[in-house]
C-alpha positions in Angstrom: 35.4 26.7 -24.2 36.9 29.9 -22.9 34.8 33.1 -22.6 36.5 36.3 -23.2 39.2 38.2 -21.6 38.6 40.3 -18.7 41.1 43.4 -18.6 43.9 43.6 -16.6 44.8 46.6 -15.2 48.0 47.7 -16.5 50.7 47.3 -14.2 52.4 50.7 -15.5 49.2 52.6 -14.9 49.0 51.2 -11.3 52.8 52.2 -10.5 52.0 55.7 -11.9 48.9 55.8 -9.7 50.8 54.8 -6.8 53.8 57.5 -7.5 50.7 60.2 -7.7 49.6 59.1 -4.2 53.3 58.9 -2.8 53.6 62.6 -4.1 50.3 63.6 -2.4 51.4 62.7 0.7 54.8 64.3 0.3 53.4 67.5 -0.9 49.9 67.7 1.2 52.1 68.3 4.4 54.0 71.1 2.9 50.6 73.2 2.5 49.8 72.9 6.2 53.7 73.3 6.7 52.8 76.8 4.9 49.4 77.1 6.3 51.2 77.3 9.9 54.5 79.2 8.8 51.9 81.7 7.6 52.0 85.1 10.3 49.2 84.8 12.7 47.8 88.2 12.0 46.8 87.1 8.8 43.5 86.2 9.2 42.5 82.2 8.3 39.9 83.6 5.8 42.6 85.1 4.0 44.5 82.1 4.0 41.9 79.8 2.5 40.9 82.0 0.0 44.8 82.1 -1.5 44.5 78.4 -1.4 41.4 78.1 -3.4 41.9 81.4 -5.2 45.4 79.7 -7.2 43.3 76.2 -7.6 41.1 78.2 -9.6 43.4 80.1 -11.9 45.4 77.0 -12.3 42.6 74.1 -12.4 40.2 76.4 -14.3 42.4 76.4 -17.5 43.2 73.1 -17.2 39.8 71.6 -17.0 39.1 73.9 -20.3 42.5 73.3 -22.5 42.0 69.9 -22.2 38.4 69.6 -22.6 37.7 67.9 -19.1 34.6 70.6 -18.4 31.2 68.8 -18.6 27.3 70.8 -18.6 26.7 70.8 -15.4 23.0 69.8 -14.1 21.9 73.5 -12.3 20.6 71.2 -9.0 24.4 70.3 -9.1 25.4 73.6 -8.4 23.8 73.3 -4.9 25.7 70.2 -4.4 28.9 72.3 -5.5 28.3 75.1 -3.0 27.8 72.8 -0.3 31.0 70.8 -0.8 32.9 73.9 -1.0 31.4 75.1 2.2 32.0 71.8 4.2 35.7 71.8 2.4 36.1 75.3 3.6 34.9 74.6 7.4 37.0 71.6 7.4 40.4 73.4 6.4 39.7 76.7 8.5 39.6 74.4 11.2 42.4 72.3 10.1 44.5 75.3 9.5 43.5 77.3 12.8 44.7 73.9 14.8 48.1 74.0 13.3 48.7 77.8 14.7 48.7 75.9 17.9 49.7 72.3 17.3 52.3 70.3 15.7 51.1 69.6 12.1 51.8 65.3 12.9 49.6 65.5 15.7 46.7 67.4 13.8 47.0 65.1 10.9 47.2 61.8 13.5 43.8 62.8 14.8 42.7 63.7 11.2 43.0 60.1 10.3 39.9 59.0 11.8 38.4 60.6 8.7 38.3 57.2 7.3 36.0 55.4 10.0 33.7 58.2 10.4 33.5 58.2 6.2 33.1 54.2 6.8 30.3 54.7 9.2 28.4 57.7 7.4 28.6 55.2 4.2 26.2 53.2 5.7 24.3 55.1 7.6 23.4 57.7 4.3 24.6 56.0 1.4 23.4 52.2 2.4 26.5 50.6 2.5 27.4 47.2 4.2 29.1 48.2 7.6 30.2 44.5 9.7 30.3 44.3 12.9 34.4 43.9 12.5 34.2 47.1 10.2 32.5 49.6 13.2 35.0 47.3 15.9 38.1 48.4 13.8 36.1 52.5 13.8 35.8 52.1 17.4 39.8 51.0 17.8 40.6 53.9 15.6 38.9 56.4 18.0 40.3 55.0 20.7 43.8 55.3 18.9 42.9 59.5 18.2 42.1 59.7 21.8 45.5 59.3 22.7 46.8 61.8 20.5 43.9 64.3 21.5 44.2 64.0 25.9 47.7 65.1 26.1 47.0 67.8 23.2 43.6 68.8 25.2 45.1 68.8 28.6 47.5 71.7 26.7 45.5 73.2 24.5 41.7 73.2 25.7 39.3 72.8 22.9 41.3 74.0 20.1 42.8 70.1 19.9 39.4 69.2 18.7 39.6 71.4 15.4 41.2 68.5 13.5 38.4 66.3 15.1 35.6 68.5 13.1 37.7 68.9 10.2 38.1 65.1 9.7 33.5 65.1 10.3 33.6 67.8 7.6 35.4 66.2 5.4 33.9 62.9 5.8 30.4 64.6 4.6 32.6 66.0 1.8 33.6 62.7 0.8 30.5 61.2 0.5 29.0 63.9 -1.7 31.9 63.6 -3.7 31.2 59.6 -4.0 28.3 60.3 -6.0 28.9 63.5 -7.8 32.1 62.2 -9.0 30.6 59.3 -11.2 29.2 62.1 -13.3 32.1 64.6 -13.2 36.0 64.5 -14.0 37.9 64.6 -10.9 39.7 67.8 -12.1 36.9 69.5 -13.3 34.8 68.6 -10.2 38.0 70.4 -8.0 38.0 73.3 -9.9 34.1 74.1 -9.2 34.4 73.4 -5.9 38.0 75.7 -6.2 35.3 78.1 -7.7 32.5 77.9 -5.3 34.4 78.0 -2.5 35.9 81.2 -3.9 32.9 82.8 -4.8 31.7 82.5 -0.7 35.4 83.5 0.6 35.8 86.6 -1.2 32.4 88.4 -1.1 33.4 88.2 2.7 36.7 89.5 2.7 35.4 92.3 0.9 32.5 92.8 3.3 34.8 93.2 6.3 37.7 95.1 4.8 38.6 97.6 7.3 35.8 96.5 9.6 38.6 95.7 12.6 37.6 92.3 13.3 41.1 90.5 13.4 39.5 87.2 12.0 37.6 88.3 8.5 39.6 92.0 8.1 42.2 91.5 5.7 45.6 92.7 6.0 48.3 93.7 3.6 50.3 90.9 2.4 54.3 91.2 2.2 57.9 89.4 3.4 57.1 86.2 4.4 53.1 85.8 4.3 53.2 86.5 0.2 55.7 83.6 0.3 53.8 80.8 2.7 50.2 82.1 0.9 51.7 81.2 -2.2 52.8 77.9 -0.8 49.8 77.3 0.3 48.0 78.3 -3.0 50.2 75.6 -5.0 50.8 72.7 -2.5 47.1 72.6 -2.5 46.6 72.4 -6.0 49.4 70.1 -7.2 48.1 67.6 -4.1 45.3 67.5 -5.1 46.3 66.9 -8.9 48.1 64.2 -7.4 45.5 62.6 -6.0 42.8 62.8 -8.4 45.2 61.3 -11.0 46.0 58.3 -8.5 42.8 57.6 -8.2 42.1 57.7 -12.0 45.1 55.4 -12.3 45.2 52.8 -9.9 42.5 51.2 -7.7 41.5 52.5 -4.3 42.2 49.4 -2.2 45.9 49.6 -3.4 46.7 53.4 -3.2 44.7 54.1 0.2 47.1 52.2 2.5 49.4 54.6 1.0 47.8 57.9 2.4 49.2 57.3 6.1 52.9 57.8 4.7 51.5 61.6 5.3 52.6 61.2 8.6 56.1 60.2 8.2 56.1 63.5 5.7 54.3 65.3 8.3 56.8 64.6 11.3 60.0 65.0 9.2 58.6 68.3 8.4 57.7 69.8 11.8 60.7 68.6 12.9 63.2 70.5 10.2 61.0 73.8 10.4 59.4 74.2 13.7 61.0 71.5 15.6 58.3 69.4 16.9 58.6 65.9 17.4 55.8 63.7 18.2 55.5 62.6 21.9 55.6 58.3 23.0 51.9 58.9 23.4 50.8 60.3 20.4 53.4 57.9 18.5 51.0 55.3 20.5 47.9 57.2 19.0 49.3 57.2 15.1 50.1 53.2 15.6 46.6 52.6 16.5 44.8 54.5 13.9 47.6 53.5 11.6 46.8 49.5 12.3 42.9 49.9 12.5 42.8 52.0 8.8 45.1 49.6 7.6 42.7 46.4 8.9 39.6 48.2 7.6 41.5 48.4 4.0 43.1 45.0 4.3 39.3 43.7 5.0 37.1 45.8 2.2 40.1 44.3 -0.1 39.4 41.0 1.0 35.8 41.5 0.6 36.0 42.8 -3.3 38.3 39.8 -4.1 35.4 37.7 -3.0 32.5 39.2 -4.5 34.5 39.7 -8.0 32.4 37.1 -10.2 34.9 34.4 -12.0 35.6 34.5 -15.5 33.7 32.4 -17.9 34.5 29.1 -18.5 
């Protein structure tokens, strides 16, 4: 006797999800390609706030024409302004690197977000984390070391910045583990889009003509309407992109996917600002590349096991 049927998941929905993720990390690298075209005497803060500004004018609609918006619990709210502010210290510092960096080395020492977000799931969320899993973090470090010494030795401290941004957005991530259980993916971007908004403008405002180069806004036009515009909709469609990939298709299959960002990334800094990755941080990018790819290769490996079989 034969139970029932356990769903499959439908192998059109899994190809869309994976074209969503391929698109992510084709257009994700053309908002830091904006982010670092943009002139440097516009300030960062004004920066972030066109790229959260247009999320929220287009997301905000979107969320309410298609009836995605949900009552939001008021203690939630908390949670939303402390995403936003953790989303907006982790792309301040992302952006300020690539004013001094090429943008594939900044996302190469990025990638360690995934082992620090490994780690921090079971430190605060309780999560299983093997002795091969925090081995395979450890490699991965090791990997965004190489990137960071030559970058360092450069730079000074400013080749950290992608190093905090990928802490920030770890803690980002695991908020957003729990929160988005209860939340639609879009609507849950567009009131972080909103809070984050809501803390980036009063400021603007506050320092208007104040003289302090970082928070005094300056008049927009040529090129900086152009790249802040950029900015404004490579950030929202990417992120479209990837909340519908991960509505489509499962994690385990489109997260492999996410280091194809670096190809993007290098072709990009290469045909605009002609920077080309050097042997060492190509070393770097295989390492974290082969230890992210292990740790997903291994919490694939232990879903399969733990899935129950189907009644008999």
């Amino acid at each position: 006797m034969t139970g029932p049927a356990i769903p499959a998941i439908r192998p059109d929905r899994t190809l869309a999800g994976i074209l969503c993720m391929v698109g992510f990390t084709v257009v994700a690298p053309m908002m830091d390609a904006f982010a670092k075209a943009t002139p440097s005497h516009v300030p960062i803060l004004q920066i972030l706030a066109a790229r959260f500004g247009l999320q929220v004018l287009v997301l905000v609609p979107v969320a309410i024409v298609f009836g995605l918006t949900t009552r939001a619990d008021p203690r939630d709210w908390g949670l939303h302004l402390l995403r936003a502010l953790l989303l907006l210290a982790a792309t301040g510092m992302f952006f300020e690197a690539l004013r001094h960096m090429p943008i594939a080395n900044a996302i190469a020492i990025f990638f360690v977000e995934p082992f620090i977000l490994t780690l921090l799931g079971g430190l605060l969320l309780g999560e299983e984390v093997g002795r091969r899993r925090i081995a395979a973090c450890a490699v991965g470090f090791a990997g965004a070391l190489l990137v960071i010494q030559p970058s360092f030795a450069d730079l000074g401290p400013v080749a950290l910045l992608p190093l905090g941004t990928a802490f920030c957005f770890a803690f980002y991530m695991v908020m957003t583990r729990s929160m988005a259980r209860r939340t639609h993916p879009i609507d849950l971007q567009a009131r972080t889009a909103v809070a984050a908004s809501a803390v980036v403008l009063p400021v603007l405002l506050l320092f208007e003509g104040s003289g302090v180069a970082a928070l005094d806004p300056v008049r927009i036009d040529g090129l900086a309407v152009w790249t802040l515009l950029g900015v404004g909709v490579a950030a929202t469609v990417s992120h479209l992109f990837i909340s519908f990939a991960l509505r489509l298709a499962p994690a385990a299959t489109i997260a492999p996917l996410q280091y194809l960002e670096i190809v993007a990334a290098t072709a990009l800094g290469y045909w605009i600002f002609g920077d080309f990755p050097g042997l060492l941080t190509w070393a770097g990018i295989a390492v974290i590349v082969g230890s992210g790819l292990y740790v997903f290769a291994r919490e694939r490996a232990l879903s399969l096991r733990r899935r129950p079989l189907p009644p008999v």
